[in-house]
C-alpha positions in Angstrom: 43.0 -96.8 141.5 43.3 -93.3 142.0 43.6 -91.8 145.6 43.7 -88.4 146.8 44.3 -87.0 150.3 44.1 -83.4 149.6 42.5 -81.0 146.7 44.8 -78.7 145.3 43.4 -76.7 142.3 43.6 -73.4 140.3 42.1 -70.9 142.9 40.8 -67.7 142.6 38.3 -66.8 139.5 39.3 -70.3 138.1 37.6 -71.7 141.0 35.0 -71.1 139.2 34.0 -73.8 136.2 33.8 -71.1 133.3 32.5 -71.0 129.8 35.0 -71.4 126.8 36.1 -67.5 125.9 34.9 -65.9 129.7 37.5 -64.2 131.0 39.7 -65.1 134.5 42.2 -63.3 136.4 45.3 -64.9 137.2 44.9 -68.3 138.9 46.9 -68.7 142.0 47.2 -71.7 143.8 44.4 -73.0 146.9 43.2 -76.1 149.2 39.8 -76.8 148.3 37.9 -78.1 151.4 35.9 -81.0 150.8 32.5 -79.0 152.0 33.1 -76.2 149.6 30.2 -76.6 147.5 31.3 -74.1 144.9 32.5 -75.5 142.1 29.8 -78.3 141.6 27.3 -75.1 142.1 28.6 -73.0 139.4 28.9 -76.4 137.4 25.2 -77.5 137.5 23.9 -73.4 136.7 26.7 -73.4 133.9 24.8 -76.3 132.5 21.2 -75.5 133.3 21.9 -72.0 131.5 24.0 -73.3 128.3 23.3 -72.5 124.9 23.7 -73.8 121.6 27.8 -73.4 120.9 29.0 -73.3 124.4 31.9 -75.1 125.7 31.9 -75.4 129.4 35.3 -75.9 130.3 36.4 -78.0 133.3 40.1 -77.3 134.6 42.3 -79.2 136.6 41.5 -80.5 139.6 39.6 -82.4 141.7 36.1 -81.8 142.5 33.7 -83.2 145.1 30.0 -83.3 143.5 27.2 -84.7 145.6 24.3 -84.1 143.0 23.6 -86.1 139.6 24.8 -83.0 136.7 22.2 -82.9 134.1 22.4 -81.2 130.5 19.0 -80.9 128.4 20.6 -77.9 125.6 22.2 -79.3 122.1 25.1 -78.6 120.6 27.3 -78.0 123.8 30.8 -79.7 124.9 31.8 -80.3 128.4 36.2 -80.1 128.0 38.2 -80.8 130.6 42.3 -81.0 130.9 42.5 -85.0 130.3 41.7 -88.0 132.2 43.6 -88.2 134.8 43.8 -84.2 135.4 40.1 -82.5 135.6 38.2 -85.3 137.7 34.5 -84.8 139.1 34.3 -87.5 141.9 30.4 -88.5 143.3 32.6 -90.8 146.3 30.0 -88.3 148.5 26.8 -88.1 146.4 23.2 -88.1 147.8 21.0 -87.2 144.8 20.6 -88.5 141.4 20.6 -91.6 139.8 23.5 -91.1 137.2 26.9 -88.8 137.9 25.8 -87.1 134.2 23.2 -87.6 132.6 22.6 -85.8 129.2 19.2 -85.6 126.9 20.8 -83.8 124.1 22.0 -83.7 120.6 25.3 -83.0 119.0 27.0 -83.5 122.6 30.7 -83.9 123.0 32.4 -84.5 126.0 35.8 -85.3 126.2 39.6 -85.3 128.6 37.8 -85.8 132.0 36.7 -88.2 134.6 33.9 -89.4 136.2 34.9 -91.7 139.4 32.7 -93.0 142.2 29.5 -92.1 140.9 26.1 -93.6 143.0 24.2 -95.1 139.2 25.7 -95.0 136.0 28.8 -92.6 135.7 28.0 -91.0 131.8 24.5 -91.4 130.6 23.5 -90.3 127.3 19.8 -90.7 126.2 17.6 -90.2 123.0 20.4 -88.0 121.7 22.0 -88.1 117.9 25.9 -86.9 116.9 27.4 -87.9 120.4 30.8 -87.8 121.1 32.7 -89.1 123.8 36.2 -89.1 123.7 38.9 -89.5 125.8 36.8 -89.8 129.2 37.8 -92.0 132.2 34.7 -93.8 133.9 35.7 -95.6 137.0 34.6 -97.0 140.7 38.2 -96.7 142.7 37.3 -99.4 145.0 37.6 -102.0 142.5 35.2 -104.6 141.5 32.3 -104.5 143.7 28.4 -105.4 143.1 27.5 -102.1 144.6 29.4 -100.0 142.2 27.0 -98.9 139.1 25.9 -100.6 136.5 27.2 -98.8 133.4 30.4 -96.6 133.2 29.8 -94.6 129.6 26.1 -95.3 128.5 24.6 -94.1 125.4 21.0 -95.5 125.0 18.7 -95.3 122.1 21.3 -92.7 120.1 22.4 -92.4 116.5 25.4 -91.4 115.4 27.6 -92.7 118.2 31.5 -92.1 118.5 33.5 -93.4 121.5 36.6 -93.1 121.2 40.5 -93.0 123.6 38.3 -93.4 126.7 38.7 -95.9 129.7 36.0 -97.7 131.7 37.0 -99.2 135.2 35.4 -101.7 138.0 31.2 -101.3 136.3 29.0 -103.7 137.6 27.4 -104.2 134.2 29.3 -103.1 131.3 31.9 -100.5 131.2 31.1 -98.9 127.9 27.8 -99.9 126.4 25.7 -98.8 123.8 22.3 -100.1 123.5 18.9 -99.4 121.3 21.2 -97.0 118.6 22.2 -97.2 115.4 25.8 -95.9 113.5 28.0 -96.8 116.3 31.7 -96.9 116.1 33.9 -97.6 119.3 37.8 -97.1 119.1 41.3 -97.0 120.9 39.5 -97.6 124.1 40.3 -100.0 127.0 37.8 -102.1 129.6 38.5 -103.3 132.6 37.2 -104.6 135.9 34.1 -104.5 134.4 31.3 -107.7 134.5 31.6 -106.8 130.6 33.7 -104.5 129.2 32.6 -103.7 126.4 29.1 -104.1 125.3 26.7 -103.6 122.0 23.4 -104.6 122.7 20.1 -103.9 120.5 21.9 -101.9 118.2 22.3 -101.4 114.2 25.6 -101.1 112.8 28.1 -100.8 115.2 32.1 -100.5 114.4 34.1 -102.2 117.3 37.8 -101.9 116.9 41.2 -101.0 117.7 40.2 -101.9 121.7 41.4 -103.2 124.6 39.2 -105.5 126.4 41.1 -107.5 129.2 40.8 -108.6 133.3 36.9 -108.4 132.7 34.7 -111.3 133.3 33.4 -110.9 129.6 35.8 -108.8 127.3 33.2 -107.9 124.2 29.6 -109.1 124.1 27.3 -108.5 121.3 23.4 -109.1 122.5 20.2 -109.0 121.7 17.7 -108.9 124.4 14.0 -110.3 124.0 12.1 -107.3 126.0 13.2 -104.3 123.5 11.3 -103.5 120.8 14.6 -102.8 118.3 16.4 -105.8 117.6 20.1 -105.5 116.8 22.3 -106.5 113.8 25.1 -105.1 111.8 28.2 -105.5 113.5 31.8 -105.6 112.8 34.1 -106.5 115.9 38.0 -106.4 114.9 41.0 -105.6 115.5 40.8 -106.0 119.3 43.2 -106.9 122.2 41.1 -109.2 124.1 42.7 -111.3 126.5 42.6 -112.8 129.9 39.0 -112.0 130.9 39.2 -114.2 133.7 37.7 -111.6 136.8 34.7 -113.2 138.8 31.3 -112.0 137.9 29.8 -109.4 140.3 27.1 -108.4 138.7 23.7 -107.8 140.8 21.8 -111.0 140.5 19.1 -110.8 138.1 20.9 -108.8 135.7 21.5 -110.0 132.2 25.4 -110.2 132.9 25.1 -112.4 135.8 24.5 -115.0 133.2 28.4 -114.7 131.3 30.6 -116.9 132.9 33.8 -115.7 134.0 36.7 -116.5 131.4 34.4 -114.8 128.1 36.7 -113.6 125.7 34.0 -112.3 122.9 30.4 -113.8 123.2 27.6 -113.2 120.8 24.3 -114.0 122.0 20.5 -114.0 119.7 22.2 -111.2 117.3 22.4 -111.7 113.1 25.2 -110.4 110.9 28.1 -110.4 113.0 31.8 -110.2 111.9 34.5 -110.7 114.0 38.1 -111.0 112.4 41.6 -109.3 113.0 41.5 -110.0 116.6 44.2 -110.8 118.9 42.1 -113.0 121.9 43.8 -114.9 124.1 44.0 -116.7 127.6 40.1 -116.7 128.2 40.0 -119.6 130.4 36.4 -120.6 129.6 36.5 -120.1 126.1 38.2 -117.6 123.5 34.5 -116.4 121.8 31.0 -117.8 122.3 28.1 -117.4 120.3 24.9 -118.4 121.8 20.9 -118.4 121.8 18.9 -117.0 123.7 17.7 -120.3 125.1 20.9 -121.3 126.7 20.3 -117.9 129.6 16.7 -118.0 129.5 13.3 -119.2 127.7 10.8 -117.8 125.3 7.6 -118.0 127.9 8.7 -115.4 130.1 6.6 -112.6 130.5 7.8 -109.5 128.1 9.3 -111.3 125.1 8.8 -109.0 122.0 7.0 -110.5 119.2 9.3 -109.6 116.5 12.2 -111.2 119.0 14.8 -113.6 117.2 16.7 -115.6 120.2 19.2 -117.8 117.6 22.2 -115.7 116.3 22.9 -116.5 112.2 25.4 -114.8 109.6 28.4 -115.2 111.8 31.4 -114.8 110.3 34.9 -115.6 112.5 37.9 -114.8 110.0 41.4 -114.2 110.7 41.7 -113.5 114.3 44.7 -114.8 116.5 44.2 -117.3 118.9 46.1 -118.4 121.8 45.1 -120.3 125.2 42.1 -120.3 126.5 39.2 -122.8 127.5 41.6 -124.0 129.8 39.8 -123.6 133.2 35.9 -123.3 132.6 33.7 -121.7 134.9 30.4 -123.5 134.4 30.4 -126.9 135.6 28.8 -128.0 132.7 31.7 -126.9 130.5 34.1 -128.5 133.0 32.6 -131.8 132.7 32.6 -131.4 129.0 36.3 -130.2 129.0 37.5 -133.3 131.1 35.4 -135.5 129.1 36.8 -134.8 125.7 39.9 -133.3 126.2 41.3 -134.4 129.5 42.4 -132.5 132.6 44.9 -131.2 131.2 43.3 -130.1 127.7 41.5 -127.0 126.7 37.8 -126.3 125.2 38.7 -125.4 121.3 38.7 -121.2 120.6 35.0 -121.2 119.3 32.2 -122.8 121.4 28.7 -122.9 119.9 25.7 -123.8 122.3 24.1 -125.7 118.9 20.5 -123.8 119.3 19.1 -123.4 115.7 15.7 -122.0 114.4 13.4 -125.8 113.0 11.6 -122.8 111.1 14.7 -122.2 109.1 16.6 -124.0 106.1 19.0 -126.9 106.9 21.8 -125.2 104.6 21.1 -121.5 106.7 24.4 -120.1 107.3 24.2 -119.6 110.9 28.1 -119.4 111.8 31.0 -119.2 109.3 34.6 -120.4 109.9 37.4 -119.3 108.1 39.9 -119.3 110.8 43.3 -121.3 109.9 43.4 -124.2 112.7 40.9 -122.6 115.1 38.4 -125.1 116.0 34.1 -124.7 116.9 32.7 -127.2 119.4 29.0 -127.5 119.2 28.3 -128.0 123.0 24.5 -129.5 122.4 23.2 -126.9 124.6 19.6 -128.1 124.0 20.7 -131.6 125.0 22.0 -130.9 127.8 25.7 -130.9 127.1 25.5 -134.5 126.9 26.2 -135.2 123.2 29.1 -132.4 122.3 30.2 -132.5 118.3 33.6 -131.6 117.0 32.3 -132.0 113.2 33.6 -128.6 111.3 31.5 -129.5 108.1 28.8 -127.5 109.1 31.2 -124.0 109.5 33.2 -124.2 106.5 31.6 -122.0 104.4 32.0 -117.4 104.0 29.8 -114.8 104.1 30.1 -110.8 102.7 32.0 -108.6 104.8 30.2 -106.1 106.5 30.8 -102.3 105.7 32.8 -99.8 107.8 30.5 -97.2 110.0 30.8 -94.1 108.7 28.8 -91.0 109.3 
């Protein structure tokens, strides 16, 4: 949580947010009042008049904005001083649904933060070549309902890095991508968030090298039945995900109020999925879950695409570490099902599968692939209610082809 009393910035010229290469005079040091509108003035013309090439720097400080910041021009880079040292905090705003929003191509942004913003802190949309790199996205009050929904938010995008950059206390997903293709999302860490990190709709997306933990879901990998691109393609790996155990306070009615609190990594309705290298541990409902669809909602509601798949094959868990977990389940179905087999003091096994499979499909379809040392897969007979739970591993013993690195 980050709390400040006073603003103490570079004063003078620098008071004003300047272009890469315009020249300042000597800063000297100055209280900027809370009311001083200048900064977050200078900011939105600085972005209204960009061109091609600029790089609208951002220095240290703190700075009150009270209006969304929108950029439409390609090819520019907002730069601030890092993190935790050039900060633009909406705690005040009045206008605007998002604290940025971007509709542009070849867009970095990078070593800032976005705190308290109204909507979605960092929206980027319909954009290709995005970078967003070490950025800080967070709500300071903690987890709260009324906080946004999204914290770094690239929709419908191609050509997606996110990378050294923190998300903190989002009321849907700290950093999402959904609807874009040739995604790779690195060194970052979640937090606080319903889920923390989050890949939903999208083709080809490279998750790794993370930090997912104290969310209610850590990593989730979804398709949802209303969008017309369905998702696949996506490697998830060499992740810290552990003790996902925070209480879901997402708005009810949104997709996310559906994971249960205790969600290490959950796939839901999506195809060709690795997930391997992994250290997850001490998710007390269960280490990873893969799902349908049908165990959150049902195929007669009014919106469903056409071309919409809701069972999740090609599966592949390899090589991760397990440790704890399924302890402590939050649904009470899974609590009744975790007494009944393994005893009040047991634990649900590492991998839970609700047991939803497509009649249309072959009996031998490799929907969910094992190769995981002692790590067990409960079939949890979703569609029967939870009443008839299977412990056979005969049907997961089998591999599929890795999936190729992102690279673009």
């Amino acid at each position: 949580m980050h709390v400040f009393k006073n603003f103490v910035v570079l004063g003078a010229m620098a008071a004003l947010l300047t272009a890469c290469g315009q020249k300042t005079q000597a800063p000297q040091e100055t209280e900027l009042q809370a009311e001083d509108q200048t900064y977050e003035q200078t900011l939105q013309l600085q972005l209204l008049d960009a061109k091609p090439g600029d790089v609208i720097t951002i220095p240290e400080g703190i700075f009150p904005m009270t209006r969304s910041l929108s950029l439409t021009v390609d090819g520019v880079t907002i730069r601030g001083a890092g993190q935790d040292k050039s900060i633009l905090s909406f705690k005040n705003q009045i206008a605007g649904a998002e604290g940025i929003l971007v509709t542009a191509n070849d867009f970095t942004i990078e070593n800032l933060a976005i705190e308290d913003a109204k909507g979605d802190a960092l929206k980027i949309n319909e954009g290709k070549n995005i970078t967003i790199r070490g950025v800080r996205t967070e709500w300071t009050n903690g987890p709260a309902t009324d906080n946004g929904a999204y914290g770094i938010y690239p929709v419908q995008t191609q050509n997606v890095l996110i990378e050294d950059s923190i998300a903190i206390g989002a009321s849907d997903a700290g950093i999402y991508v959904g609807q874009s293709k040739d995604i790779i999302m690195r060194r970052n860490r979640a937090e606080q968030n319903v889920a923390g990190m989050e890949v939903e709709n999208s083709i080809n997306a490279d998750v790794y090298d993370n930090v997912a933990t104290n969310n209610t879901g850590g990593i989730l990998v979804f398709n949802l039945p209303n969008l017309e691109q369905r998702g696949y393609k996506t490697r998830v790996h060499d992740n810290q995900v552990y003790e996902n155990n925070l209480k879901n306070f997402a708005h009810k009615g949104a997709i996310v109020a559906s994971v249960p609190a205790g969600t290490g990594i959950i796939i839901s309705a999506n195809d060709d999925v690795e997930i391997f290298n992994n250290s997850i541990k001490n998710n007390k409902t269960a280490n990873v879950i893969v799902s349908s669809y049908l165990s959150i909602g049902s195929m007669n509601e009014k919106g469903i695409k056409p071309s919409f798949d809701p069972y999740p094959e090609n599966i592949f868990i390899h090589d991760n570490t397990f440790e704890g977990g399924g302890n402590a389940p939050a649904p009470l179905e899974l609590k009744a099902l975790k007494i009944a087999m393994f005893g009040l003091t047991g634990h649900l096994p590492d991998i839970m599968w609700d047991g939803y499979i497509n009649p249309e499909l072959p009996a031998d379809t490799k929907r969910l692939c094992v190769q995981n040392g002692d790590a067990k897969v409960i079939n949890a007979d979703g569609p029967g209610g939870y009443k008839k739970p299977s412990m056979d591993q005969s049907a997961y013993a089998c591999t599929l082809p890795s999936i190729p690195a992102v690279k673009f």
